[in-house]
C-alpha positions in Angstrom: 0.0 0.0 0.0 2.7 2.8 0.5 4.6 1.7 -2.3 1.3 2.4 -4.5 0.6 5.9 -2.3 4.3 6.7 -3.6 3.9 5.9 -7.4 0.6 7.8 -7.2 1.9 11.3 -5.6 5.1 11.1 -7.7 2.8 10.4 -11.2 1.9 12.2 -13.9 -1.9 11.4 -14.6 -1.7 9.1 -16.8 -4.7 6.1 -17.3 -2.9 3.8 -15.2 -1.7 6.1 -12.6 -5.7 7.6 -12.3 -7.1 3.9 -12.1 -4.8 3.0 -9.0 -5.3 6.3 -7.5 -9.1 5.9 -7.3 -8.6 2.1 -6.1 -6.0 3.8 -3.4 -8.7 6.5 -2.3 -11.9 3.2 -2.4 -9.4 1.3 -0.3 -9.2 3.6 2.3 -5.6 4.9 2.1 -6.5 8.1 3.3 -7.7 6.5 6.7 -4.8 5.1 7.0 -1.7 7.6 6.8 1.1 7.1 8.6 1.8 8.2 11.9 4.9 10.2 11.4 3.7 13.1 12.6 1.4 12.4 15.0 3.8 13.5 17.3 3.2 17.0 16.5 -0.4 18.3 17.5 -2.3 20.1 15.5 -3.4 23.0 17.9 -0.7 25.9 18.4 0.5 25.7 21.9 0.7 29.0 23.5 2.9 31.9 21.5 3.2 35.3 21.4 2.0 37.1 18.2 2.6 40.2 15.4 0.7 42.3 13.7 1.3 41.8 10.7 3.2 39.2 8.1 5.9 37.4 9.2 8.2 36.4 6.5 10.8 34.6 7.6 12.0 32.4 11.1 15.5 30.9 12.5 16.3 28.8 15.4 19.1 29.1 17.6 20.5 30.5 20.9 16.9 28.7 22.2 15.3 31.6 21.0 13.0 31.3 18.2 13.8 34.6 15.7 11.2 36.0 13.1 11.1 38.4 10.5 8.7 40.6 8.7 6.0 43.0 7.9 5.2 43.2 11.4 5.4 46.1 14.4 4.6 45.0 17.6 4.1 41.7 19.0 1.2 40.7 21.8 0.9 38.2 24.0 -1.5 34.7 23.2 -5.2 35.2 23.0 -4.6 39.5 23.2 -6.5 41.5 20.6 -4.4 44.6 20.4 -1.5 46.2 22.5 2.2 44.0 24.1 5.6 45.4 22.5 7.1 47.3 19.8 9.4 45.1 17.6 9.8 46.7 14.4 10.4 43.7 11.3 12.1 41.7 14.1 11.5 39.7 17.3 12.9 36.8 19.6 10.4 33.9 21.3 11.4 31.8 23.7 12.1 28.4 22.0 10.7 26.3 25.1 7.6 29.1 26.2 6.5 31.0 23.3 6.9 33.7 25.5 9.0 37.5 24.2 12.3 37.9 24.7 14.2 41.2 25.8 16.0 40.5 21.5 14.9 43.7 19.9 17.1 45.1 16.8 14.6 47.1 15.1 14.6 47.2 11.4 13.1 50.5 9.3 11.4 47.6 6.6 10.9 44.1 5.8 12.9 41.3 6.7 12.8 38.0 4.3 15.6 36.3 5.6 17.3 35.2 9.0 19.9 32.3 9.9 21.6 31.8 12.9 25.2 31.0 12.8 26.0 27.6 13.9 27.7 28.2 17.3 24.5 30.3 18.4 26.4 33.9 18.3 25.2 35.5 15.2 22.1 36.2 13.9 22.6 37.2 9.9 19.3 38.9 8.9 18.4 40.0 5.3 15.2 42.1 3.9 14.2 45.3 2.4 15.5 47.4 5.4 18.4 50.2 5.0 19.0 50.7 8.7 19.2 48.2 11.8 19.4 49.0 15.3 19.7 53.1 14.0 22.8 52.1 12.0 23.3 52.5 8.4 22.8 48.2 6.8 21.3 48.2 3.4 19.2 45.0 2.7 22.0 42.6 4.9 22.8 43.1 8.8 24.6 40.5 11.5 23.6 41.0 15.3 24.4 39.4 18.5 21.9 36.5 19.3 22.3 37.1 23.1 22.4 41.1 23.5 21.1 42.8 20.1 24.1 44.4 20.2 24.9 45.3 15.8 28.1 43.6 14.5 30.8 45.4 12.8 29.7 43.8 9.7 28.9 45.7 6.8 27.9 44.1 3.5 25.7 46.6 1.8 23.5 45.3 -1.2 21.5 47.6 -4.3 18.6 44.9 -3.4 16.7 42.6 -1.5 18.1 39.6 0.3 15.2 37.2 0.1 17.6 34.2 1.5 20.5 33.4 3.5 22.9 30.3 4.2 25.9 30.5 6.6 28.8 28.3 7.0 31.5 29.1 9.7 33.6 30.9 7.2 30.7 32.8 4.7 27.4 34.2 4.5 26.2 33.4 1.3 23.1 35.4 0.1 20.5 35.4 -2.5 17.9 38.1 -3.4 16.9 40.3 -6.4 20.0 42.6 -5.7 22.9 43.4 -8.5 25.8 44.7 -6.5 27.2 43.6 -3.2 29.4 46.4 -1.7 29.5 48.4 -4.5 31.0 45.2 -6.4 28.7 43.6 -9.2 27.3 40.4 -7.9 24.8 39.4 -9.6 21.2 37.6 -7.0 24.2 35.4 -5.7 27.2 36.7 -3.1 29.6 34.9 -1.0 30.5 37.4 2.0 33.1 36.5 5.0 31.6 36.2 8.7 34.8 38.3 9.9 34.1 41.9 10.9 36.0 43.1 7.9 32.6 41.3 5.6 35.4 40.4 2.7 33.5 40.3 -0.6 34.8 36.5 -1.7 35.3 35.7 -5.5 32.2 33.3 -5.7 30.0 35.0 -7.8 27.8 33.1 -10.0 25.4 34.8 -12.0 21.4 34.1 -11.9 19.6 36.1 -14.5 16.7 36.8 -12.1 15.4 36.8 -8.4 17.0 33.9 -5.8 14.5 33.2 -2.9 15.9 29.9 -1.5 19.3 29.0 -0.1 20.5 26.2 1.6 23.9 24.2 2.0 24.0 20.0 0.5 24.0 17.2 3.4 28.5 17.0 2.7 28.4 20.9 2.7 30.0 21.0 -0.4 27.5 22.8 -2.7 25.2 25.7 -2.3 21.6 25.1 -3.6 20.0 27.8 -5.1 16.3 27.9 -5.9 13.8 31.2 -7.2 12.5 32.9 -10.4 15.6 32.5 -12.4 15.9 30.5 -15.5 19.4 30.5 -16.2 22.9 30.7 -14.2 26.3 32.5 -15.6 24.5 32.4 -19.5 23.6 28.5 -19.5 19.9 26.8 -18.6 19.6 26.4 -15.2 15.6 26.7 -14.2 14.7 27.6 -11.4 17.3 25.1 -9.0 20.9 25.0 -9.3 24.0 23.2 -7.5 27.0 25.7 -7.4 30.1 24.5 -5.5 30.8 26.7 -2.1 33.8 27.3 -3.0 34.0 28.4 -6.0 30.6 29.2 -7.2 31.3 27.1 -9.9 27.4 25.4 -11.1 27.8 21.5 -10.3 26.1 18.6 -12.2 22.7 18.1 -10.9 19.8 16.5 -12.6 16.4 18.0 -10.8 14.2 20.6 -12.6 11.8 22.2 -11.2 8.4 23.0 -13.3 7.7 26.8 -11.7 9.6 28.8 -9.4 11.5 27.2 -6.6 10.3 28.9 -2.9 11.9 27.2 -0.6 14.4 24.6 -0.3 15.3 22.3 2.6 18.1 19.1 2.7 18.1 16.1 4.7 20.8 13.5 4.7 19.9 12.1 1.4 17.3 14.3 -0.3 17.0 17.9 -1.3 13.5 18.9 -0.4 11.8 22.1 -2.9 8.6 24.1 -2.3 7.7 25.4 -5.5 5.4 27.8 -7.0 3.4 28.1 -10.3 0.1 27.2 -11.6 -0.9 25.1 -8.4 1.8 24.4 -5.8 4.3 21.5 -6.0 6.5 20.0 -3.1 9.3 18.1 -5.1 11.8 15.4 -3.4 15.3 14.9 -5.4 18.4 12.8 -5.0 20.4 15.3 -2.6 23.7 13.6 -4.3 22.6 13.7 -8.1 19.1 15.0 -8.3 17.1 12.5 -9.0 13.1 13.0 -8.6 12.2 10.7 -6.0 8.7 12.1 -5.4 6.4 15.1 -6.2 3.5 16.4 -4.1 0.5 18.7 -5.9 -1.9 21.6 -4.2 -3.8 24.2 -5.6 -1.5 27.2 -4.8 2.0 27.8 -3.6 4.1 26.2 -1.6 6.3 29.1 0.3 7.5 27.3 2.9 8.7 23.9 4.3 10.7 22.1 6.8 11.8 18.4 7.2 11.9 17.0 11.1 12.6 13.2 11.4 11.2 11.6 8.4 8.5 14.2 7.7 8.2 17.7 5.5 5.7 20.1 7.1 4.3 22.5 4.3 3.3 25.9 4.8 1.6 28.2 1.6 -1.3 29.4 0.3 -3.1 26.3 -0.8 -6.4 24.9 0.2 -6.3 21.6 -0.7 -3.9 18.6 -1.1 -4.4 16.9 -4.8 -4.6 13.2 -3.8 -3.2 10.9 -6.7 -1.3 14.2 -7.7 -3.3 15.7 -10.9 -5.9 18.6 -11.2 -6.6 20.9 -14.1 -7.4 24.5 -14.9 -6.0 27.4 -14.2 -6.4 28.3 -11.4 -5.8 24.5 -10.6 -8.2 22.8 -9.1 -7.8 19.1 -7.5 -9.0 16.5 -9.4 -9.1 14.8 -6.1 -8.7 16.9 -3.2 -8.2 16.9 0.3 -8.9 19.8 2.3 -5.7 21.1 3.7 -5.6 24.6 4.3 -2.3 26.7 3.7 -0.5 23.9 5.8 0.3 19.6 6.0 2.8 17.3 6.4 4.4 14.6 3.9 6.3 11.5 4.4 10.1 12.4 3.4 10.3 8.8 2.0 7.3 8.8 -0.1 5.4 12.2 -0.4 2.5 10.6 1.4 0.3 13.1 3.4 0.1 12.8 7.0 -2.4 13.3 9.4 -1.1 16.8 10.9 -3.9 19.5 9.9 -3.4 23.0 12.0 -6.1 24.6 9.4 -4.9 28.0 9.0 -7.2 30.6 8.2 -7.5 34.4 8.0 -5.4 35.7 5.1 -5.2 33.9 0.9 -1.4 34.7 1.5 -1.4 31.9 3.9 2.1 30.5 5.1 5.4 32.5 4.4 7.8 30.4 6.3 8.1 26.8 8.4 11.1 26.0 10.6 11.4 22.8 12.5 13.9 23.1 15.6 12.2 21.9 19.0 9.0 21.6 17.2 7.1 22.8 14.5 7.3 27.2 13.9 5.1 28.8 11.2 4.5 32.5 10.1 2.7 34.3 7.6 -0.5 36.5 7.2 -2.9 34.1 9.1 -5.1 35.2 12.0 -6.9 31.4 13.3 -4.9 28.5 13.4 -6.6 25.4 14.3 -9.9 27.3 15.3 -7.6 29.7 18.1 -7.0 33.2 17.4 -3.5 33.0 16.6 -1.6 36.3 14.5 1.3 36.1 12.2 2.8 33.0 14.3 2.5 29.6 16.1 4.5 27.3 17.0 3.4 22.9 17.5 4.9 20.9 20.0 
């Protein structure tokens, strides 16, 4: 039975393929999904929440960190009032509860990581000044005191996404020149105070919104709007080796624009855009499609913990047997899930975990999966509680 739920999800909607998916769905398959995530409830546990979008979250330092539209945060089940945080705020990881972490941003952040001894906080956006300093569209604060880093890397753009390593920052965005040097949506910048402007510097011929390092940590995988990288066919998804930027063989290609990315220890994990949504699993070594998932809207964000992807976006239903038509697309077969559900890593098979986010068509911007499950965005009710901007699932 899960070896037929994986040829289904992963098919193209062909006769044979839409013959066993209705046998699947008479059978009862549904009824039966895996348990993966049954570990993770479906109702928020208590969080602090914004006012307004939040775009992008990190874990680290036990603090969870978001970024976004927002300006002040309240406290669970408040209407109006708590604290100013301007585009950026700190949660306690265990509570939910606000931390003193307050930066301040003058505009939108889409992009956070935490550097992987805790320390640093890298933060990228649409913002030109952090914490009443001068930091155009890139930034680096202390994860403990919000104290700004002597680390300037200035950008003509926005940084949309972010990936660190101990040595480089490695940013993605709509942005031309880094530092007054031209860099074109791709940039390799040191983590020293000096912010060295390294010679990696493929070229994408339009906006990157996804970064994240391979399982070895030898390539950078870059996913967004572009359809080509330094003049040759790259769609959407390309490998480029960290250290020299250099594109690397690698065999996926995504059909629309790639949102988000994620790895785990053998696959590469995409949340893609388009006509519909698509969550796509690949090879992490070669890129080999090893399954694809189908909604009716975009996927913007998702997260892998253990052996399940949780999928955040703007959709309202999972396609079962993976086909629909129109456009907009519309399930052939679908099962409500909305802008939020969880797949089986090995498989694409959907899972039981169902928050049911409501409130706002722009849905889920951003999933994280550290100590639980974290997700922002423009919703207002998740999982019937009143529940702004962003909740968190233990």
């Amino acid at each position: 039975m899960v070896e037929v739920s994986c040829r289904v999800s992963a098919g193209n909607g062909s006769p044979m393929r839409g013959s066993v998916r209705v046998i699947v769905v008479a059978l009862g398959l549904v009824a039966a999904w895996p348990a993966t995530a049954g570990a993770v409830t479906s109702t928020p546990a208590s969080s602090w929440q914004t006012n307004g979008r939040v775009r992008t979250i990190a874990v680290g330092a036990h603090k969870i960190f978001i970024g976004g539209d927002f300006t002040r945060v309240r406290a669970p089940g408040a209407a109006s009032g708590g604290a100013v945080r301007n585009h950026l705020a700190a949660l306690s990881l265990a509570t939910g509860k606000l931390m003193p972490w307050n930066p301040g941003a003058n505009g939108s952040v889409t992009a956070l990581r935490v550097s992987a001894n805790g320390v640093t906080v890298y933060i990228g956006g649409n913002f030109t000044v952090v914490r009443g300093h001068l930091r155009r569209h890139l930034a680096a604060v202390s994860a403990t005191r919000t104290r700004l880093r002597m680390w300037h890397a200035n950008t003509n753009g926005t940084v949309y996404a972010l990936a660190v390593t101990a040595k480089r920052v490695y940013a993605g965005g709509s942005f031309t020149t880094v530092k007054g040097s031209s860099r074109h949506r791709l940039a390799a910048i040191a983590t020293g105070s000096t912010a060295g402007l390294g010679r990696w510097h493929p070229n994408a011929n339009s906006t990157v919104r996804a970064l994240t390092l391979s399982p070895g940590g030898g390539r950078v995988f870059a996913g967004g709007d572009f359809t080509s990288v330094n003049g040759k066919a790259h769609p959407h998804l390309v490998a480029l080796n960290i250290s020299t930027g250099r594109v690397a063989p690698y065999a996926a290609h995504p059909t629309g624009p790639v949102k988000a990315l994620r790895t785990s220890p053998a696959s590469l994990v995409a949340g893609i855009g388009g006509n519909g949504g698509r969550v796509a699993a690949y090879g992490a070594v070669r890129g080999g499609r090893r399954w694809v998932a189908l909604t009716d809207g975009d996927v913007q964000g998702v997260a892998i913990a253990g052996s399940a992807v949780y999928v955040g976006g703007h959709f309202n239903s999972y396609c079962q047997g993976g086909s629909g038509t129109g456009n907009p697309l519309v399930c052939s077969h679908p099962v409500a899930r909305r802008k939020a559900l969880a797949l089986s890593l090995a498989h694409g098979a959907l899972l039981r975990w169902n928050p049911d986010v409501l409130g706002s068509p722009v849905g889920i911007s951003a999933i994280a999966a550290s100590g639980g499950i974290q997700i922002g965005g423009a919703f207002t009710k998740v999982h019937g509680v009143s529940q702004q901007g962003f909740a968190r699932f233990k």
